[in-house]
Phi, psi and omega in degrees: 000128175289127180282307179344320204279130211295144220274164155284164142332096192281158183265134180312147177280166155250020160284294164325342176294278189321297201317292159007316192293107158305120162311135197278149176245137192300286199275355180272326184270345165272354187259001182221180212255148163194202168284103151100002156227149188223166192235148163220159181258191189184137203259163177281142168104339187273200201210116179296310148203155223253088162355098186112348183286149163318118202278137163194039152201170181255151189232145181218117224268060186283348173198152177066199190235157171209144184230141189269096184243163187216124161264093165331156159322325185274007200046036190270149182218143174211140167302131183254338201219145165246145162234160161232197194307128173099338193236156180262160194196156176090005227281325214294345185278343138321311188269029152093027181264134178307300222223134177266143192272322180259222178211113197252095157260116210300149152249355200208183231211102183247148185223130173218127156280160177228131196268076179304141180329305167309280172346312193281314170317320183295306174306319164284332182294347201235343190213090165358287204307332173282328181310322188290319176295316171292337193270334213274285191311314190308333219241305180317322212278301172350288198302342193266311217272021168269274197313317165298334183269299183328311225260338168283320169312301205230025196212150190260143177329325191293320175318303169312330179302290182325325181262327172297317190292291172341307156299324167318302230239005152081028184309113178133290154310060131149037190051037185204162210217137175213152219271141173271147176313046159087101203210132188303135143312322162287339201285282181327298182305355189223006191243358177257314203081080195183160172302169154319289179328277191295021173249312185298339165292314192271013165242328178290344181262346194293297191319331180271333137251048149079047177274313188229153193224138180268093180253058220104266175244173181241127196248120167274159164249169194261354151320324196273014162274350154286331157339287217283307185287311181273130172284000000 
């Protein structure tokens, strides 16, 4: 036998194969420009999209805030939502919603990417790691918009205020409180359901017993949970 004769080519397993395959990324994929997503910036005050425009994409927040307005027949408007960095909107166009019901406007100088429907649907079907991430946002946003119906039911504006800032300021989150960004008192006042007046009665007494302070931006203290909590 020639030990000289040149060996064949062992042929790939098919796990080598699969290894070879880039592990699909998450956070890469909400983060770049691709087939069937785009990234846009967005200035405070512009409007991501317009109550009544055709809902056909999912939306993602990678940076900065966006608040969720809904106007009645009557031209009456109430804040449904503040979102910030990490959540997703527009989500109603999966389950087959035509027409977007609210109005989605940046508050802060925002990068959001946009998801067409299609696309996102195919992508939870195909790639765990997002299905999870997306079931993980869904069930968080279930728990607020329950606690917000409790909280319109059964708790007086002051309570309620007291609890839109706490949340504003990440009350909770990652062991730190964080100053909130710069925010209208009619903003507060359609995100309570209450007047102007009465969110400004209720911020000079938060303020007179040093739950919260204006530096800038408006910084809670984690005292004003007490608000929230007393019968």
């Amino acid at each position: 036998m020639n030990s000289n004769a040149p060996s064949k080519p062992r042929k790939s397993t098919i796990s080598e194969k699969k290894s070879k395959i880039p592990r699909f990324d998450v956070r890469s994929f909400l983060a770049t420009v691709g087939a069937g997503r785009a990234i846009g910036k967005y200035q405070p005050g512009q409007p991501v999209f317009l109550q009544g425009d055709p809902a056909d994409a999912v939306f993602y927040i990678q940076k900065g805030r966006v608040q969720i307005t809904v106007v009645s027949k009557q031209g009456k408007e109430g804040v449904i939502a503040m979102l910030e960095h990490n959540e997703f909107f527009g989500e109603g166009c999966l389950a087959g919603q035509p027409l977007h019901i609210a109005t989605a406007i940046a508050t802060a100088e925002s990068v959001i990417a946009k998801i067409d429907r299609d696309t996102m649907i195919r992508v939870l079907n195909e790639e765990p790691d997002l299905s999870k991430l997306f079931m993980s946002f869904l069930l968080s946003r279930n728990v607020q918009v329950e606690a917000d119906l409790v909280d319109h039911l059964f708790n007086s504006s002051e309570k309620r205020l007291a609890r839109i800032l706490l949340l504003l300021a990440n009350f909770g989150k990652e062991g730190k409180m964080e100053s909130i960004p710069k925010i209208s008192q009619e903003v507060l006042a359609a995100r309570v359901g209450t007047t102007r007046s009465r969110v400004n009665f209720f911020m000079n007494r938060f303020r007179s017993l040093g739950l919260i302070e204006y530096n800038g931006g408006l910084k809670v203290h984690s005292a004003l949970l007490n608000i929230v909590v007393h019968d």
